[in-house]
N, C-alpha and C positions, 0 to 999 in steps of 0.2 A: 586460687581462683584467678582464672585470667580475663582482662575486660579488653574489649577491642573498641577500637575509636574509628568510626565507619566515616568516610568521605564520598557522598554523594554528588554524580555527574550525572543525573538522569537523562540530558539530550546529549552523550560522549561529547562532547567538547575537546576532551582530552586524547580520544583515538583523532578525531576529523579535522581537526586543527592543528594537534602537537604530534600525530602519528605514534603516541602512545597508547598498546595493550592494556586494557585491563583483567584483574587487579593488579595494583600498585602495592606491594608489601612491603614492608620496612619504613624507618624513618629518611634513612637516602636515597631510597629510590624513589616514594612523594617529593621529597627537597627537588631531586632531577627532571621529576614531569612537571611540578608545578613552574620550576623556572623554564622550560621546554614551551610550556604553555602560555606563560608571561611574553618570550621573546617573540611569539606567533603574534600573541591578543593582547597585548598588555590592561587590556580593560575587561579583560571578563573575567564573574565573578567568581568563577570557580578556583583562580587562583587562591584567592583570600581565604575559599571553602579547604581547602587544603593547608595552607599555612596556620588556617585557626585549627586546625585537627593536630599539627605537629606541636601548635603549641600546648593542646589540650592532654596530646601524647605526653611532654615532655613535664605537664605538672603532675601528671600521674607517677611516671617516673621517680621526678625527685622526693614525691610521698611515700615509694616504696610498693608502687604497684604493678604489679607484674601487669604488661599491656602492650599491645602491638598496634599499629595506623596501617591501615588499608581503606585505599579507594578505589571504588566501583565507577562504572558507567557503564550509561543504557544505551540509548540508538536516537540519533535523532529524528527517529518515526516515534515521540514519545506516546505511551500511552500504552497498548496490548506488547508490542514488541517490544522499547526498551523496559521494560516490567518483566519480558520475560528472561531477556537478559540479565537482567541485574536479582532474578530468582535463581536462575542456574548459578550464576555466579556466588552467592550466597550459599546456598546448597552443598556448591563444590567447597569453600571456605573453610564453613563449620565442616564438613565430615572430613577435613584433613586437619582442622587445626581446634583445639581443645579449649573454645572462649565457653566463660561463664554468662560474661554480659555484654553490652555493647551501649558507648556513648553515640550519638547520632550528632553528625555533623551536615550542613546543609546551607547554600546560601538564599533558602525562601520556600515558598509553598508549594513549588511546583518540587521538588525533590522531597519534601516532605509528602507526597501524596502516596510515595510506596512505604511510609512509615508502617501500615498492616501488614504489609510482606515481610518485613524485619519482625515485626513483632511476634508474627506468630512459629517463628521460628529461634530465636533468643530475647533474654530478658533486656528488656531498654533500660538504662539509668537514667541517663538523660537524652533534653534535644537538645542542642547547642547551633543557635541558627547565628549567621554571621551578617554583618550590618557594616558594609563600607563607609568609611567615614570619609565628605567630601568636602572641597572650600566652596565659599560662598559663588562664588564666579562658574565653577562648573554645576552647580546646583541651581542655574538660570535657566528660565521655562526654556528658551533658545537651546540649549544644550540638553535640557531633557526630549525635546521635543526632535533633536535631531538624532539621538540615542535610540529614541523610540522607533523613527521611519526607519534607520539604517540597518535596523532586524530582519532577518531573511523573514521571515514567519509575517511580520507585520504589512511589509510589504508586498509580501505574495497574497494577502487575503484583502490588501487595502488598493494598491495600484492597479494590479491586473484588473482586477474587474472594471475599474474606470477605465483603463484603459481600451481592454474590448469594448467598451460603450461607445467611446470615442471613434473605435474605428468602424463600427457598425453604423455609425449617424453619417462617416464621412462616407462610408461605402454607399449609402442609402441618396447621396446627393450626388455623388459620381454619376450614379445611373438615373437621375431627376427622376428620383419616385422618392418624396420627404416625406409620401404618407406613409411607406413602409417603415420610417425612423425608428419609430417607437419599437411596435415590434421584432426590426432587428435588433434592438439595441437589450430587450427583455428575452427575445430570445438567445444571444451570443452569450451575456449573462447567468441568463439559466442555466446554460448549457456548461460553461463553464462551475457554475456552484454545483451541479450535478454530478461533473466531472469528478470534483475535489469530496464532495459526499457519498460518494459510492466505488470512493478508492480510485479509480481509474486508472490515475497517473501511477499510482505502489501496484496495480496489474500489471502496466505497461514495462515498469520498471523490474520485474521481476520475469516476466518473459522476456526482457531484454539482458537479464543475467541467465534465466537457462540457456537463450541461444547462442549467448558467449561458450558456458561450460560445454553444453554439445560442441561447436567448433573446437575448441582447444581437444577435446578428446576424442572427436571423427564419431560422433554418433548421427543418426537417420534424424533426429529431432532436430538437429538445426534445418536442414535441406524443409520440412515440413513445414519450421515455424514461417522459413522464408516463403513457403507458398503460399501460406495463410495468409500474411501483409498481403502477400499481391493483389492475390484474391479477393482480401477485405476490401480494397483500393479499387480493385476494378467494379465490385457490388457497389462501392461509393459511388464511383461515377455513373453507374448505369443507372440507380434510385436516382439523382440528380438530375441526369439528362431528361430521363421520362417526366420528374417533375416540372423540369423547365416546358416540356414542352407540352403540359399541363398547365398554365400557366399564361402561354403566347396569344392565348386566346382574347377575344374583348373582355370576355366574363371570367371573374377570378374563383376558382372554385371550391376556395377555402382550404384550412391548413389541415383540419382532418382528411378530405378527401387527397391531399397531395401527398398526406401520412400515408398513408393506404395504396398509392400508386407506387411510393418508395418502396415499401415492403414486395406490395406484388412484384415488383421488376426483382429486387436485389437481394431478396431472402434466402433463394436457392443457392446464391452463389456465397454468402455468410453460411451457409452450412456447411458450403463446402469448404470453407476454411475450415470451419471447428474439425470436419473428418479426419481434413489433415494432420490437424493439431492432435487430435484423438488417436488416429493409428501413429503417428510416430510415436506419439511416449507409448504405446504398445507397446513396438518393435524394437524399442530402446530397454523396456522392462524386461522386453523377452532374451535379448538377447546380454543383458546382464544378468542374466538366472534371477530375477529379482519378483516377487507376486509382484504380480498386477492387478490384482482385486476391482475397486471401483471403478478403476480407468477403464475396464471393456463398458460401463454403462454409459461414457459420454459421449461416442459417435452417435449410439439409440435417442439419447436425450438430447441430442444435436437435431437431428430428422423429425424427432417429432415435436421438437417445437416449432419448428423452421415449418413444418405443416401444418400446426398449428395460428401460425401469424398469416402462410398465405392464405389460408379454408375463409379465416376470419376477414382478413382484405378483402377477400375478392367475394365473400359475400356481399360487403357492405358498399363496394363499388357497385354491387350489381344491383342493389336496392336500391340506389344514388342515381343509376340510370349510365352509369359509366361504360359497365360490362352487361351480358347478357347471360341467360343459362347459368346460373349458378342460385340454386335454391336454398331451403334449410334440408333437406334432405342430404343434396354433397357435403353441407357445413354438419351436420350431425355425422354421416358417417365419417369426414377427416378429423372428426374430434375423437370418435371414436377407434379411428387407425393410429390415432397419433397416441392414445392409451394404451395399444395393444404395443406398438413399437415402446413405449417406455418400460413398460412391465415386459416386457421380451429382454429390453438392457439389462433390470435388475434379476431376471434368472439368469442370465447370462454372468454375471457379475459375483451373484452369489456362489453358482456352479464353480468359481473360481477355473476356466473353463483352460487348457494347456498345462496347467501346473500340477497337475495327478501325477504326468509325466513325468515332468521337470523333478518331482519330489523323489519319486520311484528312481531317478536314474543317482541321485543326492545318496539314496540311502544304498545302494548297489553301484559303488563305482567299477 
């Protein structure tokens, strides 16, 4: 029976800071990361979580038990991604190497939270969580308290947001309108916690790594995604400007109505980014002989929502007294077009529609 002594990095510490791969196998090449990782961070505890794993290796050892140390790390996007990291990783592990059990090593609760992912794939012995031992002088609230801000994590969900408040109140007195303070200060906020709630920034961040891979390799999907920004950018500005100048008037005419002028003005031109965005990874799938399945239904599902948001605007500016000519009759049938263009994407989609070809030409070269 062979036991393996697991060292858990759930947010990589060890790739992002020490430029170490994982897994780590062996007893010398943990010794190499962990000092690798000390000379980076000398203060984070994932050191200690690996040295207490080679220690736990090496009592095994001298018992007579056949055992190996291997450490893992996840992503510091913790939570769905690095879990699924540190599952393949695992997976890959055990089906090349022949463990009976496994000790679990961990410097706290957050690396213990994938303990059910171990488990249901090897038997635990134990958990062995590791506990820095500190002097009294660094164990001063002063020093915990500066430990704690100096966390990318804590700062990013503690600062920023005061921070936008701050510049939303000073913007608000820039232009001598303090009664707007409030609400820009709740809406920069919001907008910001919305931002961070609905992913945003991990979108942005990930179309800003396809558009890399397109460039480096000459595909049509960079040229697209580049039109998209623009596009977005100039829908930005044109909902802005209309809004301002909604706005200039004596009478303020409220934020829904300035919502609903936004959209009217800048919807069509947000759809036309998504097409963009839409037909290039098309044209990128097609021309890697690659299916393209779902991907024919988002330019459809692009249009009709994008029809959707204006039918609905411009109804409700016209009830508002905004716009004219615009009934529930137009607003029923563009809900109605905007149903027939979705369910047109998803035959389209399912048709699997160019690859009958593509497959026929695969099977008869």
């Amino acid at each position: 029976m062979k036991t393996l002594v697991l060292c858990l990095d759930r947010d990589d510490d060890l790739g992002r800071k020490a430029g170490v791969k994982s897994p780590v196998i062996g007893r010398v090449a943990n010794i190499e990361a962990a000092t690798n990782l000390a000379i980076v961070d000398p203060e984070d505890s994932d050191i200690n979580t690996i040295f207490g794993g080679i220690e736990e290796f090496d009592r095994l050892i001298e018992a007579g038990v056949d055992a190996e140390i291997v450490s893992i790390a996840g992503d510091y996007d913790v939570g769905v991604v690095s879990d699924s990291k540190i599952t393949s990783q695992i997976d890959d592990l055990l089906g090349s190497h022949p463990f009976d059990s496994v000790i679990l090593v961990s410097d706290g609760a957050e690396d213990e939270a994938v303990l059910p992912i171990v488990e249901s794939r090897i038997k635990i012995n134990s958990v062995k969580r590791i506990r820095v031992k500190q002097s009294e002088s660094i164990e001063s609230t002063y020093y915990l308290l500066k430990e704690f801000i100096s966390d990318p994590k804590v700062r990013g969900a503690i600062f920023i947001p005061i921070g936008l408040a701050c510049i939303a109140y000073a913007a608000s007195s820039l232009i001598n309108r303090p009664e707007l303070a409030v609400a820009a200060i709740l809406g920069t906020v919001g907008t910001y916690l919305l931002y961070n709630g609905f992913g945003v920034g991990q979108s942005i961040d990930k179309y800003r790594e396809n558009a890399t891979e397109s460039l480096y390799r000459g595909r049509i999907s960079f040229v697209t995604y580049l039109a998209a920004i623009l596009i977005g950018i100039i829908a930005t500005i044109q909902g802005a400007n209309a809004c301002w100048e909604g706005i200039t008037g004596d009478i303020f005419p409220g934020y829904v109505i300035l919502s609903m002028i936004f959209i009217q003005t800048s919807v069509w031109w947000y759809v036309a980014a998504g097409l963009f965005l839409g037909f290039g990874k098309i044209i990128d799938l097609r021309l890697e002989e690659r299916p393209i399945g779902r991907a024919w239904a988002f330019p459809f599902f692009a249009t009709a929502i994008g029809l959707l948001l204006w039918s609905t605007s411009a109804y409700i500016l016209a009830n508002t007294g905004v716009y004219r000519d615009y009934g529930i009759e137009k607003l029923i049938l563009s809900i109605g077009g905007a149903v027939v263009i979705a369910l047109l994407g998803i035959y389209v989609a399912s048709r699997n529609y160019g690859e009958e070809a593509q497959n026929a030409d695969l099977d008869h070269p």
